[in-house]
N, C-alpha and C positions, 0 to 999 in steps of 0.2 A: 777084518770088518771095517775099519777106519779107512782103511785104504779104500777100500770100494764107497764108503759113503761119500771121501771126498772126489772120488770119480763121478759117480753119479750127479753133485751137486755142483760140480763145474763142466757137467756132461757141454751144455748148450753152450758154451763159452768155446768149445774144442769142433765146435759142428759150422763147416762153412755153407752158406745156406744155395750160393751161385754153382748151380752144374757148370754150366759156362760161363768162360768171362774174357769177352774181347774189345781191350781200353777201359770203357765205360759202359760196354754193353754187357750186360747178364741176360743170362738164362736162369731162370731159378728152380732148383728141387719141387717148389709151390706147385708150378706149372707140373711135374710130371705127374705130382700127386693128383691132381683133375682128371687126366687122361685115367691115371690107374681107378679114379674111385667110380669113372663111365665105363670104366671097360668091365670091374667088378659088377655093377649094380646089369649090367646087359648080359653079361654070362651066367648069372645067377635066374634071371629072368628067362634067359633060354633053354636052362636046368629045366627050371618046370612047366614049359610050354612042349619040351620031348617026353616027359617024364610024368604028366597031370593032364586034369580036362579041366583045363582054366576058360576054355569059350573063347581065348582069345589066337587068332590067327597070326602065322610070324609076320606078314609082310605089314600087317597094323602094328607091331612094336618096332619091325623098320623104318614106317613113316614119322611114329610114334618118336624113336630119339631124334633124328633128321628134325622135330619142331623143337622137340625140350633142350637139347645140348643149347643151343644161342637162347634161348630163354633164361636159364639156370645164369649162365655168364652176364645179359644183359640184367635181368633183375637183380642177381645178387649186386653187384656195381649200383645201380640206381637207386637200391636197399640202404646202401649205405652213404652214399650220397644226402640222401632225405634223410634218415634216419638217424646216424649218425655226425656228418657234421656237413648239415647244408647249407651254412652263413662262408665258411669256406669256398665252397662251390660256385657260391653265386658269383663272387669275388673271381674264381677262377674255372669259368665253365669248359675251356678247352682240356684241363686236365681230368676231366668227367671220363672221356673217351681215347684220352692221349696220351701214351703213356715218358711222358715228360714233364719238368718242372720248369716255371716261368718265371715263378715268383727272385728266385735267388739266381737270374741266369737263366740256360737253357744247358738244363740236365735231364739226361736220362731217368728213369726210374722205374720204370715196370707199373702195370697196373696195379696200384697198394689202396685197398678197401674192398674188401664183399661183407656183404651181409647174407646171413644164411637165411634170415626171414623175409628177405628181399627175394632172392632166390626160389621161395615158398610159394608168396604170392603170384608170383610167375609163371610158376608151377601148374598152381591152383588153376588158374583163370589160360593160360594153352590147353591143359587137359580139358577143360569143359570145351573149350572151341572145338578142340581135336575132334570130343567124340561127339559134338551136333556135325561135325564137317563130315566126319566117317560115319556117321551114326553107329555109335561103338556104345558101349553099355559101359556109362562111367564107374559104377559101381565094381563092377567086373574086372576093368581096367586097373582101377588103383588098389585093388586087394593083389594084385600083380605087380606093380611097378613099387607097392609100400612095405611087401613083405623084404624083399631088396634093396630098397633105399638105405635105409641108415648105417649096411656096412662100408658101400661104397662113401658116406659122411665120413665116415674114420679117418678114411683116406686125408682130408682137407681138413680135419684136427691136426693131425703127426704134420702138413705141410705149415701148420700157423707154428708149429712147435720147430721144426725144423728152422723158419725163420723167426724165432726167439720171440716169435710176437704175442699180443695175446695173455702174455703173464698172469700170472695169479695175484694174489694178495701177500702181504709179507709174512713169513711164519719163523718160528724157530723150534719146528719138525725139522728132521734129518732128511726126511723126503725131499724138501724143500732144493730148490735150484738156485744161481745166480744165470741170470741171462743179460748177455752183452749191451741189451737194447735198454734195458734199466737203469735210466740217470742217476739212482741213490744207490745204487749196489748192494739191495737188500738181499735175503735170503726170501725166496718167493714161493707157493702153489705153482707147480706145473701144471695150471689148471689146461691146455691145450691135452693133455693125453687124459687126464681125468674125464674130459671132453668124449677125450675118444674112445675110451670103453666106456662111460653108463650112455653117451644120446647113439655112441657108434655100436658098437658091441653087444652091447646090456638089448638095447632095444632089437637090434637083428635079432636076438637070440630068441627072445619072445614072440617076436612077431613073426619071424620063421616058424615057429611050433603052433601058433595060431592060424598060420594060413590055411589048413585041411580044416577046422577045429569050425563043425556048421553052426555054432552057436555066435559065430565072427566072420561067417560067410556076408561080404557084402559090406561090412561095417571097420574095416582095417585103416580105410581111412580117417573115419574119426577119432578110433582108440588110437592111431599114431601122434594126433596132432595133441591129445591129450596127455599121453606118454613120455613125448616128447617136450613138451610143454612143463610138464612138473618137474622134470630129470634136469631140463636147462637152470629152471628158475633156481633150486636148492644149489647148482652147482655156482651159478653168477654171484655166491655169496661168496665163494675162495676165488672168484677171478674180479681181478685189477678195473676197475671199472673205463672207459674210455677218458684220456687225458683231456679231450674236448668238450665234454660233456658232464664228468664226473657224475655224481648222483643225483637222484630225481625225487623230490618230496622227501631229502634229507635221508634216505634209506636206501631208498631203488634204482636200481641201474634202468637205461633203456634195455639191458636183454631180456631182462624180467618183466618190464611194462607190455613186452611184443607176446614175452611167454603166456602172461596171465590174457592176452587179448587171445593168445593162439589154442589155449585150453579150454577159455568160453565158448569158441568157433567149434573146437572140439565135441561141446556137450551141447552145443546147438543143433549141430549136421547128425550129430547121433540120437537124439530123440526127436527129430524131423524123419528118420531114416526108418526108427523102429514105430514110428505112428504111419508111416508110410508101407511097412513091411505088408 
């Protein structure tokens, strides 16, 4: 048992995070994880387009990801950008888009920051366009695209976890990790896979068994943003808060300020939705 504990807790220390590596160029794991958490959330979707009378047509979730994939990529980057450190940015607006560093030189780097709430809003505000442009039935749409969603999220947990980032808070549980990227070399929350089963797993789970369930017909969207919303915020208490930012009115993270904004929008859209039913 010891032995595995201290496996486990120097797991991320033994994990090289570059699939490819030529000079100074990397490829990273991160990136695969993207491709795998679009290619889940589209297979899943095309499960119950063969399989269900969702109302929606295949050649509409083909034009459908054809807008969302560069959405997803551009807002999340811009999410965080703004969100989390944009006195940086200002300072260094080619690094916004480029995946290099100026500051200390010209180094390589990969694109390093998304925001999953960045990503959201992006989200949010393409699908309405989509479906005035298609005249698609928004409602219809996202009880489709939201039952699927949050497994493919998982995906982009394990890739923050893969690349040691992301850390939790210090603990001294045995669960606990050392990750590489931690200047004090504490014992930390793997708060990235904690991540990934209750906002990636936990919530698929639910929301897959409610997508038939006609009491949720039409409303998956709000209960996600809601769901999602409470599952982030308790979790942002075991995760590291951003180094640039640290916390916010002495307590709260920016994950948590976006969470409690994303759970109002939630119980907004849904009692707009059922005064409207």
């Amino acid at each position: 048992m010891q032995s595995f504990i201290g496996w486990w807790q120097h797991l991320p220390e033994n994990i090289n995070p570059n699939l490819i590596t030529i000079g100074s160029f990397q490829i990273r794991y991160y990136g695969l994880m993207y491709l795998l958490a679009f290619a889940t959330v589209y297979l899943l979707i095309q499960y119950r387009l063969k399989r269900e009378k969702t109302g929606i047509a295949q050649k509409v979730i083909e034009d459908y990801f054809f807008w969302m994939i560069p959405l997803v990529l551009a807002g999340g980057r811009l999410g965080y950008v703004l969100f989390y450190n944009l006195g940086y940015y200002i300072k260094h607006p080619l690094e916004i888009a480029l995946p290099f560093e100026f500051t200390n030189g010209f180094k390589y780097t990969g694109i390093y920051g998304m925001s999953y709430h960045g990503a959201l809003i992006a989200v949010i505000f393409g699908t309405v366009m989509f479906c005035r442009k298609n005249k698609v039935d928004f409602w219809r749409l996202t009880d489709l695209v939201i039952s699927a969603f949050p497994l493919g999220y998982t995906f982009g947990r394990i890739g923050n976890f893969i690349n040691g980032e992301l850390y939790g808070r210090p603990t001294d549980s045995f669960l606990g990790m050392y990750f590489p990227l931690d200047p004090t070399g504490q014992l930390r929350h793997a708060s990235q896979l904690y991540e990934a089963f209750f906002e990636g797993i936990f919530l698929f789970v639910i929301l897959w068994n409610l997508r038939q369930n006609k009491r949720f017909l039409g409303i998956l969207f709000p209960v996600y943003l809601i769901g999602y919303g409470v599952v982030r915020f308790f979790l942002e208490f075991l995760r590291q808060p951003d180094a640039q930012l640290g916390f916010i009115f002495g307590w709260l993270t920016m994950g948590q300020i976006l969470c409690l904004a994303m759970i109002a929008a939630g119980l907004i859209v849904g009692a707009v939705k059922k005064r409207n039913a």
